[in-house]
Structures are given as structure tokens and as C-alpha cells.
MIDOSE-1310 file (N, C-alpha, C; in nm, 2 decimals, decimal comma, always signed):
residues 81
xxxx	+0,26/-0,54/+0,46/+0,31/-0,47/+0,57/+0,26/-0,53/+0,70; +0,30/-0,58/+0,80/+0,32/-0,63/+0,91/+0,28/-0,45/+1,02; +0,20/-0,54/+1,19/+0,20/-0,46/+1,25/+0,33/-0,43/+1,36; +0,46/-0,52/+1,34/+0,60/-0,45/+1,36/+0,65/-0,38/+1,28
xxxx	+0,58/-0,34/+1,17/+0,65/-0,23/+1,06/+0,76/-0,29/+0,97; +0,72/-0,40/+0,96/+0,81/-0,49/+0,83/+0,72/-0,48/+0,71; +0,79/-0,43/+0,60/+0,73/-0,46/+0,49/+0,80/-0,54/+0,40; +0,70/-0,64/+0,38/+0,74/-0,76/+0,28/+0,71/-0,72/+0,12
xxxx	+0,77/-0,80/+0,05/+0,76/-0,79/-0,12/+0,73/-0,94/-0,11; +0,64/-1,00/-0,21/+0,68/-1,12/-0,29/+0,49/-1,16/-0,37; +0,50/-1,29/-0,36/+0,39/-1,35/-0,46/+0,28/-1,37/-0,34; +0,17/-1,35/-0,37/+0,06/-1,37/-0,24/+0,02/-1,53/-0,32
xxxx	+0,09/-1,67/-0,23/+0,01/-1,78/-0,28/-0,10/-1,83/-0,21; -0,15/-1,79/-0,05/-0,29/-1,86/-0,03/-0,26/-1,70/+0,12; -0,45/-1,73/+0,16/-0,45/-1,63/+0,23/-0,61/-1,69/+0,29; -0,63/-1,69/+0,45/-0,76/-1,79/+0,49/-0,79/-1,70/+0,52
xxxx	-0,91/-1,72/+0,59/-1,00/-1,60/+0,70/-0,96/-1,57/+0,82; -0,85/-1,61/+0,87/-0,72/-1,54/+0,98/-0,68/-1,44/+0,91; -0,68/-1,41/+0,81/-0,54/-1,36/+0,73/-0,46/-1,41/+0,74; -0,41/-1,53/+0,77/-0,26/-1,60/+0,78/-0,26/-1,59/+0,64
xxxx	-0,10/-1,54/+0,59/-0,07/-1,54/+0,45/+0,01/-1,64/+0,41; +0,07/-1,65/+0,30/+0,17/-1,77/+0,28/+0,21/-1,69/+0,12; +0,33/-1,66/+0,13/+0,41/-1,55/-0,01/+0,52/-1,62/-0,01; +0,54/-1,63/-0,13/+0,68/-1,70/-0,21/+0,78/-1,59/-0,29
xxxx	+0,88/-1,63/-0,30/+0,96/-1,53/-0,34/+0,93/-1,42/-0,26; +0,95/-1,41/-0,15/+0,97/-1,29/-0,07/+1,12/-1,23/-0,01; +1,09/-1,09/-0,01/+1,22/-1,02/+0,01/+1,15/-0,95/+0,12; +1,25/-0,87/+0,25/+1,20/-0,80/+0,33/+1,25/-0,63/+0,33
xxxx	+1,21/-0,51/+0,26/+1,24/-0,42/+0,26/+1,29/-0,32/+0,37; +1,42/-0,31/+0,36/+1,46/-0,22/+0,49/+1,52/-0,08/+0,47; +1,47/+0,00/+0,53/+1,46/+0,12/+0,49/+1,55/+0,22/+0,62; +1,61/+0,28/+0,58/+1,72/+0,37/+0,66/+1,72/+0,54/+0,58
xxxx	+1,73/+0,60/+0,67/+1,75/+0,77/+0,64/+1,89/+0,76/+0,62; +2,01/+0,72/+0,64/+2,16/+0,72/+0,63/+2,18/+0,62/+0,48; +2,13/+0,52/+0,47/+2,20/+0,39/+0,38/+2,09/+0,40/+0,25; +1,96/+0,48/+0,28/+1,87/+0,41/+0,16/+1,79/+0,27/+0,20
xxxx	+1,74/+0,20/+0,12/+1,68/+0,10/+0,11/+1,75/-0,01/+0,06; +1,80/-0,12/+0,22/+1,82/-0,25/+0,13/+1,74/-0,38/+0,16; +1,75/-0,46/+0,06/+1,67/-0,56/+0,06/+1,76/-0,71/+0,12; +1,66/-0,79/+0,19/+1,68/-0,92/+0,24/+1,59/-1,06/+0,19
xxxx	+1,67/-1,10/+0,13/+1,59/-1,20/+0,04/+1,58/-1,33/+0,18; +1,43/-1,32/+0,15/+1,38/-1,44/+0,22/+1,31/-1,58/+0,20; +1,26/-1,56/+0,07/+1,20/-1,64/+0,01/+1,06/-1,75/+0,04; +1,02/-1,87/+0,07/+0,87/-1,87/+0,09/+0,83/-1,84/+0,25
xxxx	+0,76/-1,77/+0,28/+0,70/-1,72/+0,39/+0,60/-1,74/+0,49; +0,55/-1,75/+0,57/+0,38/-1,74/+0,64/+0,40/-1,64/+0,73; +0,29/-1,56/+0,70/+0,28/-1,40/+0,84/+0,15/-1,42/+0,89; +0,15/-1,45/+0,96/+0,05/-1,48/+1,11/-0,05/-1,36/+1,08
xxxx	-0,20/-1,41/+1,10/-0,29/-1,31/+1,04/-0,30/-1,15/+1,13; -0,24/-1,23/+1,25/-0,30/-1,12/+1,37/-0,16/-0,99/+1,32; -0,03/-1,05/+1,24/+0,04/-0,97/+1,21/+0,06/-0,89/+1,07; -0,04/-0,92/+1,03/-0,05/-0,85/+0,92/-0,14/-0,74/+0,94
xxxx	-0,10/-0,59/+0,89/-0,14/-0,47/+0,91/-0,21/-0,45/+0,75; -0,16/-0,46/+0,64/-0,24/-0,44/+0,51/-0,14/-0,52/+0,41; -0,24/-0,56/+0,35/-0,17/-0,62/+0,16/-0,25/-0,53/+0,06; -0,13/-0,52/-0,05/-0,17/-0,43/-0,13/-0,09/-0,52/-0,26
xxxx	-0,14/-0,44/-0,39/-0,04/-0,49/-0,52/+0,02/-0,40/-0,59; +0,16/-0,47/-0,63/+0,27/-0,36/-0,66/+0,22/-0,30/-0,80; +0,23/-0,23/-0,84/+0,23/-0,16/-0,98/+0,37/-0,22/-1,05; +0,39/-0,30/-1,11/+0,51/-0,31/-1,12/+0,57/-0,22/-1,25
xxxx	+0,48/-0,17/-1,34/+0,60/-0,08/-1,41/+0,63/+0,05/-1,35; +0,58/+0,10/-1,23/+0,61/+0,18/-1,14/+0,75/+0,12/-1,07; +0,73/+0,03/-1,05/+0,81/-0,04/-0,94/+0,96/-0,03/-1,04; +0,99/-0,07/-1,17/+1,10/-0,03/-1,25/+1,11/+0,04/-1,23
xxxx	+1,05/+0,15/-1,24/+1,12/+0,28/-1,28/+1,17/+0,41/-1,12; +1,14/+0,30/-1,04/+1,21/+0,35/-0,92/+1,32/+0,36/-0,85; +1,43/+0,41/-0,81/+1,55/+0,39/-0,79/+1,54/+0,39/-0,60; +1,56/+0,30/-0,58/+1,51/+0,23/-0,45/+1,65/+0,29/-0,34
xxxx	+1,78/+0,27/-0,41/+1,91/+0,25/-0,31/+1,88/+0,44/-0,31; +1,87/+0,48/-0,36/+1,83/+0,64/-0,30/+1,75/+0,71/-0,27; +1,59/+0,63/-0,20/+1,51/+0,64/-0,17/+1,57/+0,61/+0,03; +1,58/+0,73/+0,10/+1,63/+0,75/+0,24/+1,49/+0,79/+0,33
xxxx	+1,44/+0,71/+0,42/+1,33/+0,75/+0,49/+1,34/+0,63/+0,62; +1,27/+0,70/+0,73/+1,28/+0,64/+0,85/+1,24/+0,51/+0,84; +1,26/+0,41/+0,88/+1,16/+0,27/+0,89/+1,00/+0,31/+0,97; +0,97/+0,22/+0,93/+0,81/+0,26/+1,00/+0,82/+0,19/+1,13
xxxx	+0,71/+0,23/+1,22/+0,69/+0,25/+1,35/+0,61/+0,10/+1,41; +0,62/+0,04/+1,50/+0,53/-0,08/+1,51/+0,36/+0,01/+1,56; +0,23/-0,04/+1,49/+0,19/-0,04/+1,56/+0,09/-0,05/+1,71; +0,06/+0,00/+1,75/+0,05/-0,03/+1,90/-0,09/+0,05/+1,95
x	-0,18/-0,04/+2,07/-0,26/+0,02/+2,11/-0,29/+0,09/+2,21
């Protein structure tokens, strides 16, 4: 998750003491109250450390068993001080 309120999906391949990240196979999750959730495939990545807000790891047999395109919620907010 980014502090403009992007949340990214993919592989965490290196990560320094900036936090600068570097993720492969990444997609960018976009989220709408009207359309549901769609995805933008982006593939290998770097997110500037000052822009990264948190990393976490997916559960992925959770992650199956969720039905994403009808999952409707606001996008997240950037944030700001």
C-alpha cells in the first residue's frame, strides 16, 4: 500500500533500508463503490521508500476464495499531514 492510496499486489524481490521496494509480477488494485474491483497488470515495479505506507503478505488460500469483482468500496484516501 502506497501513501497515495495505491495498493499494489505482486512478489516482494529486494527491499533496502529506504524502503525502496522492487516487486515483480505486480498488478495495481482498483477499487470503486459503482464497478467493484478491477485490476491493472503492471508487472516489475520499484516504489520509492518515502512512498510506501505498509507491506504485508497475502494469505493466499484466502485470497482464492474471494470474489473480488463484487467486492464495492471506496478507494482509499492519500495520506497526508
Amino acid at each position: 500500500m502506497t501513501t497515495d492510496g495505491r495498493i499494489l499486489v505482486g512478489i516482494l524481490k529486494g527491499l533496502d533500508q529506504a524502503l525502496n521496494a522492487v516487486v515483480s509480477d505486480s498488478e495495481e488494485r482498483l477499487y470503486s463503490k459503482e464497478e467493484g474491483m478491477k485490476v491493472n497488470k503492471i508487472g516489475l515495479y520499484l516504489i520509492r521508500g518515502d512512498n510506501v505506507a505498509t507491506i504485508g503478505e497475502i494469505d493466499e488460500e484466502l485470497e482464492e476464495t474471494l470474489d473480488y469483482k463484487n467486492i464495492k468500496t471506496d478507494p482509499l484516501k492519500p495520506i497526508s499531514n
